[in-house]
Structure formats: C-alpha cells, structure tokens
C-alpha positions in Angstrom: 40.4 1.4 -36.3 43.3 3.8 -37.6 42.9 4.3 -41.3 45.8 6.1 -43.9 44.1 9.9 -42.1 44.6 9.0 -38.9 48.1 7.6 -39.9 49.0 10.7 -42.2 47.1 13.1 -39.3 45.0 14.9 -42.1 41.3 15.2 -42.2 39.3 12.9 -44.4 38.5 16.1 -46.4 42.4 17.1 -46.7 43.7 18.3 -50.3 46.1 16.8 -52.1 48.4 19.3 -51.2 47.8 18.8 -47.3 48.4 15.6 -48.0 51.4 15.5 -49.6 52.7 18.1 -46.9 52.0 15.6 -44.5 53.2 12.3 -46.3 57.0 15.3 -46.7 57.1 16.1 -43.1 56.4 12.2 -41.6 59.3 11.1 -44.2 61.9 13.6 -42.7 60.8 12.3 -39.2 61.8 9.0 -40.2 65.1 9.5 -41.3 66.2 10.6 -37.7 64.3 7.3 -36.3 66.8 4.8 -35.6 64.0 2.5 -34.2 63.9 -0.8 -36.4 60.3 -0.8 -37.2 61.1 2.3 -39.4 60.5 0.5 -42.3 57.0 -0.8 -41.3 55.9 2.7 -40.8 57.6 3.9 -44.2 55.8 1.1 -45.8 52.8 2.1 -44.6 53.1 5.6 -44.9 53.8 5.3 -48.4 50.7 2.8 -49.2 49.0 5.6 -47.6 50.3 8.4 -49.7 49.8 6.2 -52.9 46.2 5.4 -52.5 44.9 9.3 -50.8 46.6 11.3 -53.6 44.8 9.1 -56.5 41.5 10.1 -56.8 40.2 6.7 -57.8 41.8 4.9 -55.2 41.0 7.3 -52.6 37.3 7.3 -53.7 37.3 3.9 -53.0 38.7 3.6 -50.3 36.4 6.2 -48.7 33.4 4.1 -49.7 35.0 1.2 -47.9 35.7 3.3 -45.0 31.9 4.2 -44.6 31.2 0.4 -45.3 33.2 -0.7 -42.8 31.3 1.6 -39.6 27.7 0.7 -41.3 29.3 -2.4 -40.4 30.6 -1.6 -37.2 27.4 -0.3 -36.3 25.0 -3.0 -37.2 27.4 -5.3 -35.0 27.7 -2.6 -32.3 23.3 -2.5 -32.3 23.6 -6.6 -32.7 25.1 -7.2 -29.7 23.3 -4.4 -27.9 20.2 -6.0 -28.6 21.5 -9.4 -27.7 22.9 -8.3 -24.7 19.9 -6.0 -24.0 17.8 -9.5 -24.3 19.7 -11.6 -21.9 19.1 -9.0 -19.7 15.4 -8.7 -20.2 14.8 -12.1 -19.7 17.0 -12.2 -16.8 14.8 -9.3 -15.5 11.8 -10.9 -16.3 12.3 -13.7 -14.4 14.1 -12.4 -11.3 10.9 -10.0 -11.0 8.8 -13.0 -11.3 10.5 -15.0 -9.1 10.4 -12.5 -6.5 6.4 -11.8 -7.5 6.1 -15.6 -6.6 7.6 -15.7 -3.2 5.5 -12.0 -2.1 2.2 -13.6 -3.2 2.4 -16.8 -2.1 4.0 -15.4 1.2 0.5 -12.5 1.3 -2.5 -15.6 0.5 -0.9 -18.5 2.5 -0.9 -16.4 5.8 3.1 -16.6 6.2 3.5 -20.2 4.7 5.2 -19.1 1.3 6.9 -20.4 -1.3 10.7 -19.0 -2.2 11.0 -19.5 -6.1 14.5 -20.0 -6.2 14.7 -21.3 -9.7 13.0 -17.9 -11.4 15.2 -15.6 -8.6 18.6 -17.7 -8.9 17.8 -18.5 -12.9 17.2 -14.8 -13.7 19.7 -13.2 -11.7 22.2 -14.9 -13.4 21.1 -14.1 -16.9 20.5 -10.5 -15.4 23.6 -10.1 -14.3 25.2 -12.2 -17.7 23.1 -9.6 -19.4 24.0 -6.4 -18.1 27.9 -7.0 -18.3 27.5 -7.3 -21.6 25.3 -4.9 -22.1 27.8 -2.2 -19.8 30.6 -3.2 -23.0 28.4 -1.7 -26.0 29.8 1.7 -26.9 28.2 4.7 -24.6 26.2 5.6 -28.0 24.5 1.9 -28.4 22.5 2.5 -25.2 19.4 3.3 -24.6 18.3 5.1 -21.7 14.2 3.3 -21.9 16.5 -0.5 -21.8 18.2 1.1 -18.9 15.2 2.0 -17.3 13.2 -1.1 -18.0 15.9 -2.9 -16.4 15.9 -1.0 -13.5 12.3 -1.2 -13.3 12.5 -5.1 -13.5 15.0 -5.1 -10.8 13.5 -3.1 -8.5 10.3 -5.3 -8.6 12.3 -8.0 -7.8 14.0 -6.7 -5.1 10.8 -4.9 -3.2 9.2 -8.1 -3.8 11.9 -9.7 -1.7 12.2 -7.1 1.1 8.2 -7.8 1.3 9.0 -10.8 2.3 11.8 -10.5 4.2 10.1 -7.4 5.9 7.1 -9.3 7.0 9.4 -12.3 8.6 10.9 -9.7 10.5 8.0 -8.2 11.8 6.4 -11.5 12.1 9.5 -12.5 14.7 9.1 -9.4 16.8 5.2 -10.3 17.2 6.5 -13.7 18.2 8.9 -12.3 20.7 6.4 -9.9 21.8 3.6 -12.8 21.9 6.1 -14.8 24.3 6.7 -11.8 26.6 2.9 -11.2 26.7 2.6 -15.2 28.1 5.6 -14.6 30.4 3.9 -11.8 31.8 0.1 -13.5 32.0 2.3 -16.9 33.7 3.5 -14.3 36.3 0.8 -12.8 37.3 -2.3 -15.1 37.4 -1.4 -16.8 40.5 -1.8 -12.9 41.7 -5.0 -11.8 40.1 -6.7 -15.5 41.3 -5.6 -14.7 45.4 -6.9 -11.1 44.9 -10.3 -12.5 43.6 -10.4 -15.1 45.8 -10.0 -12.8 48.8 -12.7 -10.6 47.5 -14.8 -13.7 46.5 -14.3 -14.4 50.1 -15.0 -11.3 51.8 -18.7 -11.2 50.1 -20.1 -14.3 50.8 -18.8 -14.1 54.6 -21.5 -13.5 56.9 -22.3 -10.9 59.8 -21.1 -7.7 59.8 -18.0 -5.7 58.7 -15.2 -6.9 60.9 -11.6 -5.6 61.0 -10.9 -9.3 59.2 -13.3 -8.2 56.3 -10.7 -4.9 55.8 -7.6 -7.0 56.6 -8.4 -9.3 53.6 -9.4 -6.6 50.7 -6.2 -4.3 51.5 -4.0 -7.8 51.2 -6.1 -7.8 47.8 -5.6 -4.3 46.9 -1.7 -5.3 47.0 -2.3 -7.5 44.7 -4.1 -6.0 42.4 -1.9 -3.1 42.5 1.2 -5.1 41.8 -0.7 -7.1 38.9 -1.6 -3.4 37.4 2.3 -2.0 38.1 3.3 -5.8 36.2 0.7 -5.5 33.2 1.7 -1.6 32.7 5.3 -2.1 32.6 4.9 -5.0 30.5 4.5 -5.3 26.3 2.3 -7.2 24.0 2.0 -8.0 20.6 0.9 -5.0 18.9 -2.6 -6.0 17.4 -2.8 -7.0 21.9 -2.0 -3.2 23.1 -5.4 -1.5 23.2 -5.7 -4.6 25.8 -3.1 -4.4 28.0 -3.4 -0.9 28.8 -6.8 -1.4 29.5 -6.5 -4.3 32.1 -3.7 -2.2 33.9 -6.2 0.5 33.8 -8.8 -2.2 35.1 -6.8 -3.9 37.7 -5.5 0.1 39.0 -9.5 0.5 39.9 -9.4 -3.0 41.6 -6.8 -2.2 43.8 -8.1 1.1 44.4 -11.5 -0.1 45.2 -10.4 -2.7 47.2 -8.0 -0.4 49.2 -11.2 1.7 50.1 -13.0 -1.5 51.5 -10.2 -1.7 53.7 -10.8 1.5 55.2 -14.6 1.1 56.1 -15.8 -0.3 59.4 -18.7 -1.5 61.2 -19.8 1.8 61.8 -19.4 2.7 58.2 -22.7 4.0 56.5 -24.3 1.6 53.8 -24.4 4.6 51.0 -20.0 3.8 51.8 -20.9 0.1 51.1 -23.1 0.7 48.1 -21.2 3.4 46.3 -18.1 0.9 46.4 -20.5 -2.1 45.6 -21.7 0.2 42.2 -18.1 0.7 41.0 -17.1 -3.0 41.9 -20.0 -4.2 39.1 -18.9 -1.6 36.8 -15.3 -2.3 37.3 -16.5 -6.3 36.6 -18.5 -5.1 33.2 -15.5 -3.0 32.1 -13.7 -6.3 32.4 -16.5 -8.6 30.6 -17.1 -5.9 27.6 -12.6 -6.6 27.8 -13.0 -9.6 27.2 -15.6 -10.3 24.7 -13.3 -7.6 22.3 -10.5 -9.9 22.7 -12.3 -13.1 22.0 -14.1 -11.2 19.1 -10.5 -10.5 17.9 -8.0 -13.5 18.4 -11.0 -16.4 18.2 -10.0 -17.8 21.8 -11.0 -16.7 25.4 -8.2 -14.1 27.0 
C-alpha cells in the first residue's frame, strides 16, 4: 500500500524541511507534465504535503499507518493458518488413506483395500491447501508447517509405492511361477521315460547284456537334456535354491546312468555296486528335495 512517503519519496522519519523539498521539487515536475491525470497527482501530492508538515495530523496518521500493518498482519497470519489447516487435514487424510490401502494390502496376503475416499478426499484439500498456503507472504511461512506437510505427503506416497511395489513384484513371481510350470509340462514326459528305463533295467533278469547298457545311455540322454532344460530355466524366486538343485540332481542321473552304459558282462561287481551306492544317494538327495519343498509351499513338488 503506497502512503503520502512513498508518494512524496521521503522516509517516514524525514523533517519537515525534506519534506517540503520534496513536496517543491514534485510540483515543478508537474508543471512540464502535460498528462491529464496531473491534477490527480497534484491533488494528492498536496493532501500529502498538508497532513506530513502538521505535526498533529502527521502523528495521526503514523499511528494509523502502524494500525493498518497490525492489521495487515493479523490477516496475512489468518489466512496462513487457514490455509496451513486445509492443508493439514488434507495431509492427514491422504497419509491415512494411503496407511489404509499398505496395511490392509500387508494382513490380507495381497487382497487389499484402496481407500479412495481418504486418498482422493485428502489430496484435494492438500492440494486446495497448499495453493493457498504458497500465496501468504514469504514471511508468513513456517518452515515446521512446511515440513509437516512434507512429512504427511511422503507417508502417503511410500504407502502407495508399497503397494504398488508389491503388485509389481507379485506379477513377476506370477510370470516367473508360469514359466516354472511351462518348464515342469516340458519336461516330465522326459524325466518319467528316463525312470522308466532305469525302473526297467533293474528288475530285468540274467545278466548284463548290451540291451541293459543300450537302455540306461537312452536314459542318460534324457536326463541330461532334463538337467540342460531345468538349468537354463527360471523359477519363482522363493523356488531357486530348488531348481538349481534338481539340475544339479538330474546332471548325476545322467552321469550315472551314462556309466551303466559302459559296463558289460564282464564288468566286476565293486563297478556295479559303487554305481548302485551313488544311484541310492542320488535318490535320497532327491527325497530330502522334496520334503524341503513340501515343507515350504504346503503341496508335493
């Protein structure tokens, strides 16, 4: 707000003489003005004139003067703190909102409830709040409301990229989970002719034959491409630990089964029992596999 100072360009603790000096020099200006508000100004300039070189008047109109910015600031802290409140409760409830949705999403095991009435609701009066609050003079401010603010906000939002975070992780596990079954769908047809041909192989009768090699190298193809398969495959990550250990698994079968193939008739039976010893431990490996994985996902693998 310009007052009779700002209009003469004197300090509010000009003399009189200053004053009059200025009131002389802003007259002469005028009379080379041709503009056709000159007499406005002059009006003005001489109200202002009149009332800062009488003491009484000029007293007074100081005290108004500091009347009008205690004013001014009262109104200027008013609207802060009304602006400052929409914005709080705006906070308050875009904070909770998002609170809502990350717990209900963390206890119900992915089934979670968005709160869109606290998130929609208080970003609204958040936003409402803080362009208000962003008009207050730079002086009104408080840094703490700022931070609070912020503070609110940011709970709000990392409550929301919880939830959004998870779903995205959950999605990849679900991809993940459906190349894991793509993978098992592919190769169990595999695994069962390799065990069957073993199977078969130890409940024949008589003795080692070139038949009884021809059958466990056809299995150690298998097994080798089930292992080459499983290894170049993925799984759900909470399923890694097993299928690295089942390629490591069916990698023994084929090579077991590979040096069955190469024994004979003639073969000694320490050949036959040392290959015999790693087949049951290769079998246990597998068991002690697949009592983990039960243990873990509740279901047989």
């Amino acid at each position: 707000m310009s007052t009779y100072y700002d209009l003469l360009g004197v300090a509010r603790s000009a003399t009189e003489l200053e004053i009059r000096s200025a009131y002389g020099r802003d007259v002469v200006q005028l009379q080379n003005d041709a503009s056709d508000k000159v007499g406005q100004f002059r009006a003005a300039l001489d109200a202002a004139f009149a009332t800062l070189v009488d003491p009484l008047k000029r007293s007074a109109y100081d005290e108004a003067l500091v009347a009008a910015a205690q004013d001014g600031a009262e109104a200027s802290a008013d609207e802060t703190a009304a602006a400052f409140g929409y914005a709080m409760r705006g906070g308050l409830w875009f904070a909770g909102g998002g609170i809502v949705t990350a717990a209900t999403y963390a206890f119900s095991q992915g089934t979670y409830l968005i709160a869109w009435g606290p998130l929609l609701f208080g970003g609204f009066q958040l936003v409402r709040g803080l362009l208000r609050y962003l008009t207050v003079p730079n002086g009104a401010r408080k840094p703490s409301h700022m931070g609070l603010l912020a503070g609110l906000v940011a709970v709000g939002l990392l409550s929301a990229g919880f939830v959004i975070g998870s779903e995205a992780l959950a999605a990849q596990e679900m991809a993940e989970g459906k190349k894991w079954n793509a993978l098992i769908d592919a190769t169990t047809l595999d695994v069962t002719k390799a065990s069957d041909l073993v199977e078969s192989v130890a409940n024949r009768p008589g003795p080692w034959s070139a038949g009884h090699s021809a059958d466990m190298e056809k299995a150690s193809v298998l097994y080798a491409s089930v292992a080459d398969a499983v290894a170049a495959g993925s799984a759900p990550s909470r399923l890694e630990w097993y299928r690295v250990a089942m390629a490591t698994n069916f990698r023994d079968a084929a090579a077991i089964t590979h040096e069955y193939s190469l024994l004979s008739a003639t073969s000694p039976s320490s050949a036959f029992e040392a290959l015999d010893k790693r087949w049951k431990v290769r079998l246990a490996e597998e068991t002690a596999l697949a009592d983990r994985f039960e243990a873990q996902e509740k279901t047989a693998p």
